[in-house]
C-alpha positions in Angstrom: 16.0 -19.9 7.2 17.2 -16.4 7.7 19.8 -16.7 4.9 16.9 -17.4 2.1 14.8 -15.0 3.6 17.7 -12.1 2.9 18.0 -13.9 -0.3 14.0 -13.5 -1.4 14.5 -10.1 -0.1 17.5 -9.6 -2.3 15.7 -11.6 -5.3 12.7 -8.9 -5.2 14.5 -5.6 -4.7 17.6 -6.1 -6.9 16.0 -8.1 -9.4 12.4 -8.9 -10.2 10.8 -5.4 -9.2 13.8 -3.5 -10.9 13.5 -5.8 -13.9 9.4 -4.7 -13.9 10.4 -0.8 -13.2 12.4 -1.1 -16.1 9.8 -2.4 -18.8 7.2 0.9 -17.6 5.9 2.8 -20.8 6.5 6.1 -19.7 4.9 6.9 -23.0 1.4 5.6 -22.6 1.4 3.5 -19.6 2.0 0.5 -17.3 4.5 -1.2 -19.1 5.3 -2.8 -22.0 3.5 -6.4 -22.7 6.0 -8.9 -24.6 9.6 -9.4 -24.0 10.6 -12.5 -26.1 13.0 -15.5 -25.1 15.8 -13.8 -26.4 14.9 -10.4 -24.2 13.7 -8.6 -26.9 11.3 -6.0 -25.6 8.3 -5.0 -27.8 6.7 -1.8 -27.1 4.0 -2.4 -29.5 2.4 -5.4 -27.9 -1.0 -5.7 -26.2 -1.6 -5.4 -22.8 -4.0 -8.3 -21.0 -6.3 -6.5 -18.7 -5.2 -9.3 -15.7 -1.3 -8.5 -16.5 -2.3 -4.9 -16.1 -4.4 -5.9 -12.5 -1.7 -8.1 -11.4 1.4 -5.3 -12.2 -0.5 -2.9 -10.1 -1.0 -5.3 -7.1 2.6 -6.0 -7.2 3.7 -2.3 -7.0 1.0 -1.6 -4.5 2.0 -4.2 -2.3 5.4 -3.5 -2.5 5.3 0.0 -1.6 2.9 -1.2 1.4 5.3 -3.4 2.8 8.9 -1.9 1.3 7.3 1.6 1.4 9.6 2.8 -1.2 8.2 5.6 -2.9 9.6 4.2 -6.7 6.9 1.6 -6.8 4.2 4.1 -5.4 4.9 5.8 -8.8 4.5 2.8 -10.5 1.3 2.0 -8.6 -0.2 4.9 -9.4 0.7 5.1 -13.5 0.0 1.3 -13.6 -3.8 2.5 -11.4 -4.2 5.3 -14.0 -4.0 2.5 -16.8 -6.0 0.2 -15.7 -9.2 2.9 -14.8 -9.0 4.3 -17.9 -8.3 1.4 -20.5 -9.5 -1.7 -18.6 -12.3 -0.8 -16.8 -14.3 -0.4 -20.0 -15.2 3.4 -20.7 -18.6 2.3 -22.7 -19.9 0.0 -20.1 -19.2 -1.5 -16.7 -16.5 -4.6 -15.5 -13.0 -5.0 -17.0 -12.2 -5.8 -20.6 -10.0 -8.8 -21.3 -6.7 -7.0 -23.4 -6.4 -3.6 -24.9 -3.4 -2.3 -27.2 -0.1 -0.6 -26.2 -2.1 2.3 -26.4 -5.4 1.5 -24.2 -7.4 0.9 -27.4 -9.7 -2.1 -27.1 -8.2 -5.5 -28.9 -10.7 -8.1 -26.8 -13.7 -7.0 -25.5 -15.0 -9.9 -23.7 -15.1 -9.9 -19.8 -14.2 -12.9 -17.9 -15.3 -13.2 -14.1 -11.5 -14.2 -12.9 -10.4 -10.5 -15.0 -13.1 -9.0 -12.6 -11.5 -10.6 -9.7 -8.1 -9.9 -10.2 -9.5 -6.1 -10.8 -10.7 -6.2 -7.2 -7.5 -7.6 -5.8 -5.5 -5.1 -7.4 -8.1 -2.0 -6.4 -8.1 -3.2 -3.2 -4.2 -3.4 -2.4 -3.8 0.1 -4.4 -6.4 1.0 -1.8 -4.3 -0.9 1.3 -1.2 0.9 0.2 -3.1 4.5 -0.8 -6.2 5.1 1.2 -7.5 6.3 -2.0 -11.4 5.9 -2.2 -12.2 6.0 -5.7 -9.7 2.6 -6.0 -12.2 1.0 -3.4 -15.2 2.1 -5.3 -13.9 0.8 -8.5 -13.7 -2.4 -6.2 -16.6 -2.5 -4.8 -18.5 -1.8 -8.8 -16.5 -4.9 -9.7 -17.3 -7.1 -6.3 -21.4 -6.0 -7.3 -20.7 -6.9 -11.4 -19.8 -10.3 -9.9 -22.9 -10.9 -7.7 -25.3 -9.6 -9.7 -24.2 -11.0 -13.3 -22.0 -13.6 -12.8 -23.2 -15.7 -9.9 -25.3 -18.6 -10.6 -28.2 -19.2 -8.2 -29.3 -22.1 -9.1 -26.1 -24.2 -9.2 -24.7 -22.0 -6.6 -21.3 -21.1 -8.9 -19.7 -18.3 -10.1 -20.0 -18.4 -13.8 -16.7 -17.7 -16.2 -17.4 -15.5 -19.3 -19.2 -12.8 -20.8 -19.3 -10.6 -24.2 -18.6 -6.8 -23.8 -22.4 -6.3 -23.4 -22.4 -9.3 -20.3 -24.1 -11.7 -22.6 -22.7 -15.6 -21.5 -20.7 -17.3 -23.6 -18.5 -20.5 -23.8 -15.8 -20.3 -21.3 -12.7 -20.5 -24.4 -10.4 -18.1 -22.4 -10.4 -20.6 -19.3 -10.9 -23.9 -20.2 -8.1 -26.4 -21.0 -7.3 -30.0 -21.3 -9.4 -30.2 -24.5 -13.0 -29.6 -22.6 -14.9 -26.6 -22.1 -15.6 -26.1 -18.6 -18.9 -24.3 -17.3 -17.2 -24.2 -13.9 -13.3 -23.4 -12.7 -11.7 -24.4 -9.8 -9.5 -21.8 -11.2 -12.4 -19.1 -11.5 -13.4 -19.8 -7.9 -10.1 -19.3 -6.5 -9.1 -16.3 -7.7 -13.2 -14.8 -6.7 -11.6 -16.3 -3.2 -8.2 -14.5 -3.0 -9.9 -11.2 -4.6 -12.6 -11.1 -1.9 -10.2 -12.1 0.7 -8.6 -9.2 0.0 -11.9 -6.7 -0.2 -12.7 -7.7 2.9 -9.6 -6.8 5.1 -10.3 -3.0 3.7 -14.3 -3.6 3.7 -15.4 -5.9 6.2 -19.2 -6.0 4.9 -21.5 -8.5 6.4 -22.6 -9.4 2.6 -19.3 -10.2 1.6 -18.6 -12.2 4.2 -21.4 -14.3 3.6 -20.2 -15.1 0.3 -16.3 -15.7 1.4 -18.0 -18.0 4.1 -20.4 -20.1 0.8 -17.1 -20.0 -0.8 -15.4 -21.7 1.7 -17.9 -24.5 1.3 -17.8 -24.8 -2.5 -14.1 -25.6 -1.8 -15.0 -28.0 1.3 -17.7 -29.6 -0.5 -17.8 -29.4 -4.3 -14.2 -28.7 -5.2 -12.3 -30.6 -3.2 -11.9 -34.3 -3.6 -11.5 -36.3 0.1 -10.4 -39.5 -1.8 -7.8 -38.3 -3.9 -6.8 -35.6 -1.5 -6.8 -33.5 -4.7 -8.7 -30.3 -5.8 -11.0 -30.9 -8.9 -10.7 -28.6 -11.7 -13.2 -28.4 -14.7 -16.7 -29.5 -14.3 -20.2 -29.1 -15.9 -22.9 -26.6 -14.6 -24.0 -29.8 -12.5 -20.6 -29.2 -10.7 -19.6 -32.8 -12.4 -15.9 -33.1 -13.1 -15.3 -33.7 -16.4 -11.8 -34.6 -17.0 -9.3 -36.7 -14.5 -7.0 -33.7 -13.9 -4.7 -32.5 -11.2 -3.4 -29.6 -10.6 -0.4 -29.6 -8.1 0.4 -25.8 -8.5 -3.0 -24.9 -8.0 -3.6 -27.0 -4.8 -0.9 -25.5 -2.7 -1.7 -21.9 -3.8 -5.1 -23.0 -2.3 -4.3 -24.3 0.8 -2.8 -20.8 1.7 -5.0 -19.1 -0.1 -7.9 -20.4 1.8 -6.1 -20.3 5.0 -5.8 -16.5 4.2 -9.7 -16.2 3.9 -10.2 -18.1 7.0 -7.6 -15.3 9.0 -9.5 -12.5 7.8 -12.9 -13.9 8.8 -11.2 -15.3 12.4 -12.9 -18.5 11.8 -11.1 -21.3 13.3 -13.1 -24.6 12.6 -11.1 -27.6 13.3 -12.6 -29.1 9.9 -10.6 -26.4 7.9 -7.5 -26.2 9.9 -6.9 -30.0 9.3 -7.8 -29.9 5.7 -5.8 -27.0 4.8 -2.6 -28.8 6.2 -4.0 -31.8 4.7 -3.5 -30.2 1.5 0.0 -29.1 2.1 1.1 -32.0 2.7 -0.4 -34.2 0.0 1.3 -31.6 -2.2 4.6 -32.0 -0.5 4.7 -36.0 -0.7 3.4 -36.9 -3.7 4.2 -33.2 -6.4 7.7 -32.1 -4.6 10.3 -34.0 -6.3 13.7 -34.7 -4.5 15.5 -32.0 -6.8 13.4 -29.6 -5.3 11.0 -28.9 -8.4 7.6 -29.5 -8.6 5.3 -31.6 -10.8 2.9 -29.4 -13.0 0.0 -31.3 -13.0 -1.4 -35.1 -13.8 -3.7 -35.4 -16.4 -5.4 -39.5 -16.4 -2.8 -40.5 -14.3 0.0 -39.3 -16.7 2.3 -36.9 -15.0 3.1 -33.5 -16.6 7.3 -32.6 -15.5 7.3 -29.5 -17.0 8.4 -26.9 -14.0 6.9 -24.1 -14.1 8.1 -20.7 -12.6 4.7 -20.0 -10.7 4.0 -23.5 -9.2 7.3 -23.0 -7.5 6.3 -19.6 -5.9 3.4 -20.6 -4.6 4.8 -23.7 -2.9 6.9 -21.3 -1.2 4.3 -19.8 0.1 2.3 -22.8 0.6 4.7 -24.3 2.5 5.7 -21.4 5.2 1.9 -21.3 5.8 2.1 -24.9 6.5 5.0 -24.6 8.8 3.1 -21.6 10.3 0.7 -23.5 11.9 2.8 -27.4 12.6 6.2 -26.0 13.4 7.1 -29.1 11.4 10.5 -28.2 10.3 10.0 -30.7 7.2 8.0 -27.6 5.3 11.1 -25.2 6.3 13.3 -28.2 4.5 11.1 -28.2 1.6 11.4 -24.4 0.7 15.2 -24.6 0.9 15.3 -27.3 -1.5 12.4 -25.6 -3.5 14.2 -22.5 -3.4 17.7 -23.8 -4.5 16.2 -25.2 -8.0 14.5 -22.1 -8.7 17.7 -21.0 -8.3 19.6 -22.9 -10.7 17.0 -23.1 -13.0 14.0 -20.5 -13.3 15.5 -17.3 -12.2 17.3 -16.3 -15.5 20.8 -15.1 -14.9 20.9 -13.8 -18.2 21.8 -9.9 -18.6 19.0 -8.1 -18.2 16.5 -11.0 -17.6 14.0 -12.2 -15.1 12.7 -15.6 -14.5 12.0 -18.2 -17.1 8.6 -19.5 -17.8 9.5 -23.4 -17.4 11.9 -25.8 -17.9 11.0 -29.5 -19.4 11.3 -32.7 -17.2 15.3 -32.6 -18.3 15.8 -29.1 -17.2 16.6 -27.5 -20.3 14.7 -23.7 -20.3 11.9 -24.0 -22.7 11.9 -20.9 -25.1 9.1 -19.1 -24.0 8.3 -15.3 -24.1 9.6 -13.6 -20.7 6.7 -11.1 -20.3 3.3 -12.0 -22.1 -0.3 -11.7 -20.5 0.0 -14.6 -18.3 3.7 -13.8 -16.9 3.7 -11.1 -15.2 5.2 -10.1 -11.5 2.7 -11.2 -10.1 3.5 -14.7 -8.4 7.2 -14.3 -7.8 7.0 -10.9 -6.3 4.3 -12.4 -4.4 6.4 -15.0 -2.3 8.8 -12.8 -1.6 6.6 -10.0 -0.1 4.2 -12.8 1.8 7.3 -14.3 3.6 9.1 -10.9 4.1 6.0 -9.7 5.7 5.1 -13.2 7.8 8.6 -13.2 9.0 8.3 -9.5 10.2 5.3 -10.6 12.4 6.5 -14.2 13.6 9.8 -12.9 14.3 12.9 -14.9 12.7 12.4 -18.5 12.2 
C-alpha cells in the first residue's frame, strides 16, 4: 500500500495541483473556467460559483496538509474571487456562475452552492486562521437555516432566485423528474457542516449534523436495497428507481466523517456505514477495477466516471480503517490501476478525463467546465496522505 500512496502523492503534486496552478487568471482571478477535449484553454469562459468554492478548498487544503506556500497564494486569489464575485455584492448567499470577469451571468442561488461556500470558507479558515473566511461561513450556515430549511417536511430545500424566492429545482434534478428533495442537496449540507463544525463546534450546529444523520438513517437510506435514494417529492417519496453508486460510497465516508467530528459512536451507524461500503464494493466495483455509474430501473449505466473512482478511494480506506479487512486495501489497488490506464490523461499538458464509455474509449468531454474541477481528485489524495500520516503506514 505504500507504493500507491507515494504514487497519489506523486499524482497530486506533479500533476493535478500543477495542472490547476497553471490555469490561474492572474488577470482577473481564480482561474480560467473551460479547457476543451482537445486542451484548449478559454480565458473567456464563465466561472460556476461551486467550481470557484471547490478550487479554493482544494488549495486551502493543500497548503494545510502540504504547507507549501504556492497554493496559499492560490488560496488566497481564488478567496479574494469568490468574496467579491460569488458572494453576491447586492444581497446575501452565493450566486450560481458569474463571467471571466466576476460580472453576474446566473443569478439564482442553490442551497448545495451555499454549502460548498461553507466548505470552502471553512478549510480557507483551517489552513489561514482568517476570521472574516469564518464569518462569511457562518452568514452562509445562517442563509441555510433560516431560508432554505423546511420545517414542515423537515428537508433542506434546493433552489432560490437572486431575491430567495423558491423555485423549481432545474439546476439539480435529473433523470427526467424534478426533484423537491436531493439526496445530493443533503449530502453536500452534511460534508459542508462537517466541516464548520471542526473550526466551530456550536451546540446549534450540532444539532442539525446530528437531524442530518437521521434524514440519512431514516429517509434517505434504503435498508432493502441497501442503496441510498436519490430524488423524491416534498413528501420525501422517491420518485424515480435510481441508484447512484458514486454517490453511496462518497456517503458512507462522508457520514463517517460527521460522526468523528461529533465523537458519536452508535453501533447502529458504525454497522451501516460499513454496510454501505461493502454493498458498493460487491455489487458497483467491477473486476477491471472501474466502477458502475449508476442504475437507473434496473438498467445499469457503464459509463466511468473520473469522480466515482476518487471517492471509492476514499470510501474504501475508510472502510478498511475501521475492519482491517484487507479486501478494501485490494479494491483501491485495482481501483487505482484503471484510473491509471484510463482517466488520468497522459496527454501533454492534460489532467484527468471526464469518463470513459462501458468499452473504455475516452468520451470527448471538456477537461475543466463548472462541474470538473479539482476538487474530487485532489481530494483522495490529500484524505489518504493525511489518514496515512495519522495511522502510520499500512
Amino acid at each position: 500500500m505504500q507504493t500507491i500512496i507515494h504514487e497519489f502523492q506523486k499524482e497530486l503534486e506533479e500533476h493535478i495541483l500543477p495542472f490547476w496552478l497553471n490555469l490561474q487568471d492572474q488577470e482577473f482571478g481564480v482561474h480560467y473556467g473551460s479547457v476543451n477535449y482537445n486542451l484548449v484553454v478559454d480565458k473567456k469562459a464563465p466561472k460556476g460559483g461551486i467550481a470557484v468554492a471547490r478550487y479554493l478548498w482544494t488549495f486551502s487544503s493543500a497548503y494545510r496538509v502540504l504547507g507549501d506556500e504556492t497554493y496559499l497564494k492560490c488560496a488566497k486569489q481564488a478567496y479574494d474571487f469568490y468574496i467579491k464575485f460569488v458572494l453576491d455584492p447586492e444581497g446575501s448567499g452565493a450566486l450560481w456562475l458569474v463571467d471571466y470577469q466576476g460580472k453576474v451571468l446566473d443569478d439564482r442561488k442553490h442551497i448545495y452552492a451555499q454549502a460548498f461556500g461553507i466548505y470552502a470558507l471553512s478549510e480557507y479558515y483551517r489552513a489561514t486562521q482568517d476570521e472574516e473566511a469564518l464569518k462569511h461561513a457562518l452568514k452562509l450556515y445562517n442563509i441555510i437555516e433560516s431560508i432554505g430549511f423546511n420545517t414542515g417536511n423537515n428537508a433542506y430545500k434546493e433552489e432560490f432566485t437572486r431575491q430567495w424566492v423558491e423555485a423549481s429545482n432545474e439546476m439539480l434534478s435529473e433523470n427526467g423528474v424534478m426533484a423537491q428533495i436531493t439526496y445530493n442537496t443533503h449530502l453536500h449540507i452534511l460534508e459542508a457542516y462537517t466541516n464548520l463544525y471542526r473550526v466551530w463546534p456550536d451546540k446549534g450546529l450540532r444539532g442539525r449534523i446530528e437531524n442530518l444523520l437521521e434524514l440519512f438513517y431514516q429517509k434517505i437510506y434504503n435498508p432493502i436495497t441497501g442503496y441510498f435514494k436519490v430524488f423524491f417529492n416534498d413528501r420525501w417519496e422517491e420518485i424515480i428507481d435510481l441508484k447512484s453508486f458514486g454517490h453511496d460510497i462518497e456517503a458512507s465516508w462522508l457520514l463517517d466523517e460527521a460522526l468523528k467530528v461529533l465523537g458519536n459512536t452508535e453501533e447502529k451507524y458504525q454497522k451501516w456505514i460499513l454496510e454501505i461500503a461493502k454493498n458498493i464494493q460487491q455489487s458497483a466495483l467491477k473486476s477491471d477495477g472501474s466502477l458502475v455509474n449508476e442504475c437507473e430501473k434496473g438498467v445499469n449505466d457503464d459509463t466511468k466516471i473520473w469522480w466515482v473512482h476518487c471517492e471509492a478511494i476514499i470510501g474504501f480506506y475508510n472502510a478498511y480503517e475501521h475492519t482491517l479487512d484487507e479486501t478494501f486495501l485490494e479494491s483501491i489497488k485495482k481501483v487505482w490501476k484503471f484510473v491509471k490506464v484510463h482517466l488520468i490523461d497522459s496527454r501533454q499538458g492534460g489532467e484527468w478525463l471526464y469518463s470513459v464509455d462501458p468499452q473504455d474509449k475516452p468520451i470527448v468531454r471538456e477537461i475543466v467546465e463548472p462541474w470538473k474541477c479539482p476538487y474530487h481528485n485532489s481530494r483522495f489524495c490529500l484524505e489518504i496522505i493525511e489518514r496515512v500520516g495519522r495511522n502510520g503506514s499500512h
